[in-house]
C-alpha positions as CSV (number, residue, x, y, z in Angstrom):
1,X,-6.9,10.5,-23.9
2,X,-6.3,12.1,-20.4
3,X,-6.2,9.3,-17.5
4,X,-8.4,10.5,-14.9
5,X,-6.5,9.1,-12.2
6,X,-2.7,11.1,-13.4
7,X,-5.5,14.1,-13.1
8,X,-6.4,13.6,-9.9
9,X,-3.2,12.8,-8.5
10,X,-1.6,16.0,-9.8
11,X,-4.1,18.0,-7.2
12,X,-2.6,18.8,-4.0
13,X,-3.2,16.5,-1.7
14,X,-1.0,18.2,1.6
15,X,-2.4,18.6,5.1
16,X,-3.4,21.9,6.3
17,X,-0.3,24.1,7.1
18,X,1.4,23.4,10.6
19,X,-0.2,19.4,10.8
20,X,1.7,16.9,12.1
21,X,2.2,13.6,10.8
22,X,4.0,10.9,12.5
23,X,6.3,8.4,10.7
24,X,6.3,5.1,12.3
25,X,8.8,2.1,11.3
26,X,7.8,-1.0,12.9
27,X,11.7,-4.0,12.6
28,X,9.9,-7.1,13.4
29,X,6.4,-8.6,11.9
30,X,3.7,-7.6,13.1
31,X,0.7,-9.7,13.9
32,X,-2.4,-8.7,11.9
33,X,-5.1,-8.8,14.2
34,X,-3.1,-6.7,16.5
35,X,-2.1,-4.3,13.8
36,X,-5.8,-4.3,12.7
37,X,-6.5,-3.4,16.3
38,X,-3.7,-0.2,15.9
39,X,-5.1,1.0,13.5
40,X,-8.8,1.2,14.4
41,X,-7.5,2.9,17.6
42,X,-5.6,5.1,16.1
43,X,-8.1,5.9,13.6
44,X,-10.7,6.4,16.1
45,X,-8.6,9.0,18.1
46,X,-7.1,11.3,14.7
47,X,-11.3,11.5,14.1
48,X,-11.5,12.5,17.8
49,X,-8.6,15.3,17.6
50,X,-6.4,13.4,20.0
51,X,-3.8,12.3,17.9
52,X,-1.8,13.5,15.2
53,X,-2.2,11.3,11.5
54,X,0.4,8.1,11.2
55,X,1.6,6.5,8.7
56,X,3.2,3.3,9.9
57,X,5.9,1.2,7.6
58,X,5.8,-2.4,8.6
59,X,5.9,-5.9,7.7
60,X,3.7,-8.8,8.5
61,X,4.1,-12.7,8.7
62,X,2.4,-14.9,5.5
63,X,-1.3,-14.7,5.5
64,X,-3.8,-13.6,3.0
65,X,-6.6,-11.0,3.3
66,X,-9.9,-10.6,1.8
67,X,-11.6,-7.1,1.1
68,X,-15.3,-6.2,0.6
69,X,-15.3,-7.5,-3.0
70,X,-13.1,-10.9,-2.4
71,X,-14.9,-13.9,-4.4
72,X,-14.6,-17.3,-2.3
73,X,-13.6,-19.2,-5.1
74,X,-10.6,-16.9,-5.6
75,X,-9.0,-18.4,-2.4
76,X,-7.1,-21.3,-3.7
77,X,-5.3,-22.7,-1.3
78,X,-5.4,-21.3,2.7
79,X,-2.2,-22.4,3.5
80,X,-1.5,-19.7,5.4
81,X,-4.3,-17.5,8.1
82,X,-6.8,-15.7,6.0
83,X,-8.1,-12.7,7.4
84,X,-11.2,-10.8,6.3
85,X,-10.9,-7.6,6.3
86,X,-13.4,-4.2,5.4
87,X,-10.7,-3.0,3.5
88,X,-11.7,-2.4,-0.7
89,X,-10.4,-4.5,-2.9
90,X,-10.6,-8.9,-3.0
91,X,-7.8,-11.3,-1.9
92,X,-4.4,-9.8,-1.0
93,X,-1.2,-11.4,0.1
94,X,1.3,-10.2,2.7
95,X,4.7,-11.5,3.9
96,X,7.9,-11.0,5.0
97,X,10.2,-9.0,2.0
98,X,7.1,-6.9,1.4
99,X,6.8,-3.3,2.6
100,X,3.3,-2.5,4.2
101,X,2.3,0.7,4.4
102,X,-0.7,1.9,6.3
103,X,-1.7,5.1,6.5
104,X,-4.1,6.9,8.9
105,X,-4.6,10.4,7.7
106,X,-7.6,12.9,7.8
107,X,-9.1,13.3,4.4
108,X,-11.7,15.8,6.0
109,X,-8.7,18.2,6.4
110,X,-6.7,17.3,3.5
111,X,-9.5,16.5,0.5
112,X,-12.4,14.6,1.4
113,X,-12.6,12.8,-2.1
114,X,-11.7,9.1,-2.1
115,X,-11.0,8.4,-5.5
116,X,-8.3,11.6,-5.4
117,X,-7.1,9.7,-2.5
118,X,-6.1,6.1,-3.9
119,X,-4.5,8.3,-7.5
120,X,-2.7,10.0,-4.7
121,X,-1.5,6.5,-3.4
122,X,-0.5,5.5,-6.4
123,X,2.1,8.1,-6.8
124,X,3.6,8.1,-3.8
125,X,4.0,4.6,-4.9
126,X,5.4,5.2,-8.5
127,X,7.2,8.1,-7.6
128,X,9.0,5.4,-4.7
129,X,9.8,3.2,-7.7
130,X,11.1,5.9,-9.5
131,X,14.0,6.1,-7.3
132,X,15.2,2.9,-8.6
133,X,14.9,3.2,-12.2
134,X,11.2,1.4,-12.1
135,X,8.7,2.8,-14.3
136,X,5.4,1.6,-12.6
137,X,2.1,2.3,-14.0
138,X,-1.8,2.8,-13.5
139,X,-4.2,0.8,-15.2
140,X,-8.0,2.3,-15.3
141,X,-9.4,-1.3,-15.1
142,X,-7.2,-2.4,-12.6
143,X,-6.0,-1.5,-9.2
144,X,-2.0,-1.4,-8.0
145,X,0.5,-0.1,-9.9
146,X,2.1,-2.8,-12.6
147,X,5.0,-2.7,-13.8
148,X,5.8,-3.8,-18.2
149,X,7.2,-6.9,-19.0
150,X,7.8,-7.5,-22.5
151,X,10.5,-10.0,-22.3
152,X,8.0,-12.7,-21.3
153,X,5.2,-11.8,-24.5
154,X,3.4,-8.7,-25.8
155,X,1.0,-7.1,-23.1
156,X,2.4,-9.0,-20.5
157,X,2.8,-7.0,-17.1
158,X,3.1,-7.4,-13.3
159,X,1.9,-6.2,-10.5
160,X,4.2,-4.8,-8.0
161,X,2.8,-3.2,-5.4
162,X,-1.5,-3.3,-4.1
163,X,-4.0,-0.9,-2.8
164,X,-7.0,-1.5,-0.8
165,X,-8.4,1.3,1.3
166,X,-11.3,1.7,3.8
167,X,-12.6,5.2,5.4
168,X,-13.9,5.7,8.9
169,X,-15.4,9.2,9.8
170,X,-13.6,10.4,6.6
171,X,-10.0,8.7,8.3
172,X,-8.0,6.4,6.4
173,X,-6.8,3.2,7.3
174,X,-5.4,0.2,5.6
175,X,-3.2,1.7,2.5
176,X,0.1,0.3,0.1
177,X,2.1,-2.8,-0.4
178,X,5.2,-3.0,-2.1
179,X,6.8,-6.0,-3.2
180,X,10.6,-5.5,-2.3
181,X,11.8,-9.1,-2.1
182,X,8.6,-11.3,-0.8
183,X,8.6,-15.6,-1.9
184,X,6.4,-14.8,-4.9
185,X,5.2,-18.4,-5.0
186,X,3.1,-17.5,-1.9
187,X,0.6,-15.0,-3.8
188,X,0.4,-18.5,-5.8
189,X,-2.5,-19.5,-2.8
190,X,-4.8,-16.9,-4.1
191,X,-5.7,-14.9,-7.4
192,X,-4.4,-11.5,-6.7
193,X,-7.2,-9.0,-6.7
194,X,-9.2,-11.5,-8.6
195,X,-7.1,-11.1,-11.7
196,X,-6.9,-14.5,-13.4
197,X,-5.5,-13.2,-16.4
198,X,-2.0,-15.6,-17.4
199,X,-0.4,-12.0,-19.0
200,X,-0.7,-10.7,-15.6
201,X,1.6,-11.8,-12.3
202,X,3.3,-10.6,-9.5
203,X,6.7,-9.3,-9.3
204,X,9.2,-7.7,-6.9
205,X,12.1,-5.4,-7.1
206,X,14.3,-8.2,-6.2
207,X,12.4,-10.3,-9.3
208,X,13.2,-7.5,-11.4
209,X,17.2,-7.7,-10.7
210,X,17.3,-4.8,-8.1
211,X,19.3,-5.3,-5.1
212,X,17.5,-2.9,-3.1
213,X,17.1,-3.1,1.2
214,X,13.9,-2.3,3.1
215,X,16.1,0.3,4.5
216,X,16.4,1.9,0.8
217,X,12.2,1.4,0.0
218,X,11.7,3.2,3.7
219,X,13.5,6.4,2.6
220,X,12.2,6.4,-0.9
221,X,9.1,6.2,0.4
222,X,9.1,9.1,2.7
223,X,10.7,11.4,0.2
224,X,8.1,10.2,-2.0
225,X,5.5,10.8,0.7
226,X,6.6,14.1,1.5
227,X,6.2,15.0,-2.5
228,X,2.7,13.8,-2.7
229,X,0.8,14.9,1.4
230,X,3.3,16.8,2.8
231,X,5.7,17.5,5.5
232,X,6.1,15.0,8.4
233,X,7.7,15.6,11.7
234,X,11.0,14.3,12.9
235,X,11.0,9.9,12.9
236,X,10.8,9.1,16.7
237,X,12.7,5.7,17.7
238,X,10.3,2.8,19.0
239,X,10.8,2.2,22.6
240,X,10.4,-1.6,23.8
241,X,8.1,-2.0,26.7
């Protein structure tokens, strides 16, 4: 049977020729809300034709968000700031020791097709895991890329890294989480993506025995990136105000 998504993925999905796309790598957490505010701004102004696409690698303090499809009773226990958010998707965890990735790029220019788009996010992040030996895979009835576990029973898997998109004036924003070495007992507070399911959890790279930096996820990713939209410009240094 041909998976629709590994179809849609395979398409091109590269900026015009010429674009430029700016790589960002935020050190320190980054507040949400101001984030949030970023990225609406940002957003706004790629629509407008006044700023080049972003994609901005970052990390945020623990809190839990809730998309457009989140299901009260699936917040189990707000010990940390919940944030709603129009964002797909239902209740999402971030923290420190997870790799955020949000992305601000012009579908009108590139593809204008959203479900291309998310198959698209998915490889960049499969083809990141890739460079560690992890085999991460779709699942048509569920979101994120999951990653086999046998050793704990038959059709048991983990998810290791969540989508959840929204679309303004055909720009992206929100995008990819990976789980590089998060506390995996905070995704406990919530069921992930509203997947109650005991065969399915959470894991990490670090869960699965890999040793691997932030630093090392960062570069994966932009090869992997590069592979899947296309050529970015030179990374540019943050500079403190």
């Amino acid at each position: 049977m041909v998976n629709v998504r590994d179809t849609l993925a395979s398409s091109p999905f590269s900026a015009t020729p010429g674009a430029v796309i700016e790589w960002r790598v935020t050190d320190s957490l980054v507040d949400y809300e101001e984030a949030l505010a970023a990225m609406e701004a940002r957003a706004a102004a790629i629509a407008d034709g006044t700023a080049p696409e972003l994609v901005w690698l970052l990390e945020h303090p623990p809190l839990y968000t809730s998309g457009t499809s989140a299901r009260p009773g699936d917040l189990v226990d707000a010990r940390f700031p919940v944030f709603a958010t129009g964002r797909g998707g239902q209740f999402t965890y971030h923290g420190p020791g997870q790799r955020v990735v949000y992305l601000m790029l012009d579908l009108k220019r590139r593809r204008p097709d959203v479900r291309a788009y998310v198959a698209s996010l998915e490889q960049l992040i499969i083809t990141t895991l890739a460079a560690f030996n992890v085999r991460g895979e779709r699942r048509e009835d569920r979101v994120g890329v999951w990653v086999k576990r046998p050793e704990k029973g038959d059709g048991y898997e983990d998810k290791i890294a969540a989508i959840g998109v929204r679309l303004k004036r055909w720009v992206s924003l929100h995008g990819i989480a990976i789980n590089v070495e998060p506390e995996l007992s905070h995704f406990t507070g919530i069921v992930p993506c509203g997947i109650a399911d005991p065969r399915y959890g959470v894991t990490s790279l670090a869960d699965l025995g890999l040793p691997v930096t932030m630093h090392d996820v960062d570069i994966a990713l932009r090869q992997a990136f590069e592979d899947v939209f296309g050529a970015l410009e030179p990374a540019q240094p943050e500079v403190a105000d």
